[in-house]
C-alpha positions in Angstrom: 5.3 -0.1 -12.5 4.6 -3.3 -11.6 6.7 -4.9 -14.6 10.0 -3.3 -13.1 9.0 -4.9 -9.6 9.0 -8.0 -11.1 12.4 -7.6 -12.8 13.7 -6.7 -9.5 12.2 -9.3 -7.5 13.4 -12.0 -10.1 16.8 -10.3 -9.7 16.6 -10.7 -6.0 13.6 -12.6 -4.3 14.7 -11.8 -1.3 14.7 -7.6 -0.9 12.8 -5.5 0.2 10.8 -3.4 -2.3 8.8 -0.2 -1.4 6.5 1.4 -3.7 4.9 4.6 -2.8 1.6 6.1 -4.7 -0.7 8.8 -4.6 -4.4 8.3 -4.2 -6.7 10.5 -5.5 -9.3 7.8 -6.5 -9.8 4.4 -5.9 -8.9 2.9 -9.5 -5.2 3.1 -10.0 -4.5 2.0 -6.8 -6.7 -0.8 -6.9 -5.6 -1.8 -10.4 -2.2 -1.7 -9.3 -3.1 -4.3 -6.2 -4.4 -6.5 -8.7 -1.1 -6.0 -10.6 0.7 -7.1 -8.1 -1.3 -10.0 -6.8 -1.1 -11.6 -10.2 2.7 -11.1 -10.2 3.6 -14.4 -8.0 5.6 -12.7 -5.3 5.0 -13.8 -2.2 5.1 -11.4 0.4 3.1 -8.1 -0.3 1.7 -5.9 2.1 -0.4 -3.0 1.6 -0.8 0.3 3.9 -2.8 2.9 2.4 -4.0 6.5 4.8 -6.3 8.7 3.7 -6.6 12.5 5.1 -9.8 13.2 3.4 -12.5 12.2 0.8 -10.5 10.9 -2.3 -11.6 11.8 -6.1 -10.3 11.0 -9.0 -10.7 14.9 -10.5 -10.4 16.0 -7.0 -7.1 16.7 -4.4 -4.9 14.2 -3.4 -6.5 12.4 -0.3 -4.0 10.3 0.5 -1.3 7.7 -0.1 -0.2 4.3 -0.4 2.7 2.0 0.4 3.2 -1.3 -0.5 5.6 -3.2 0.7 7.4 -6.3 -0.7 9.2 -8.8 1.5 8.1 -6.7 4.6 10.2 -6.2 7.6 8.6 -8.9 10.3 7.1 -6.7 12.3 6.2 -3.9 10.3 2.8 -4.9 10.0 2.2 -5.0 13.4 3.1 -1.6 13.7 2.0 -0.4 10.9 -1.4 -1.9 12.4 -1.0 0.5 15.4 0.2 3.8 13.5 -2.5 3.8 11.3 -5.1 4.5 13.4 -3.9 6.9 15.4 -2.1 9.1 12.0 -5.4 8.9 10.7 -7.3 10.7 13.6 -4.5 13.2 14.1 -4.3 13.9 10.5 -8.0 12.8 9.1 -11.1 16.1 9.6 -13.5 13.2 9.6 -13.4 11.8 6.2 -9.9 9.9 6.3 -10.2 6.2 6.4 -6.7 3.4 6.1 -6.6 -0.2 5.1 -3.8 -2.5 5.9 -3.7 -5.7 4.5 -1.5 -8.2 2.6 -2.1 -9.0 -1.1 0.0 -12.4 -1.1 1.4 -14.1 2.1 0.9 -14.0 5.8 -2.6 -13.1 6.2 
């Protein structure tokens, strides 16, 4: 996945690229993070919500979006929704991470 990103982003540095994924357990996801951190783009931002406990052989628990060449303020309010999706939508075990794998930090 993160080879076609790359294409794209070579094509035209300066759009905005979403890329939506599934987590069910911690390794795909994190593997594709470090994916995309060796890739050389510079602006990547990650937003991830989990509803429940996640497992690899287990339900989908939650998702992921990461976002290249983010909006300016999206992380600010992305920073705000977060919480408060994950304590409507979380029974206890949901958790969220926000944070940027290359750029403003």
């Amino acid at each position: 996945m993160s080879r076609g990103l790359e294409s794209a982003h070579r094509k035209w540095p300066v759009g905005i690229y979403l890329l939506w994924y599934p987590i069910k357990g911690r390794r795909e996801p994190d593997a594709l993070a470090r994916a995309l951190v060796r890739s050389g783009i510079a602006k990547i931002l990650r937003a991830e919500l989990c509803v429940a406990a996640t497992r690899d052989e287990g339900p989908l628990g939650g998702c992921g979006l990461t976002i290249v060449n983010p909006p300016w303020t999206v992380d600010g309010e992305l920073s705000a929704m977060l919480p408060a999706l994950q304590s409507i939508l979380a029974a206890g075990a949901g958790s969220h991470r926000l944070d940027w794998l290359a750029g403003e930090r």
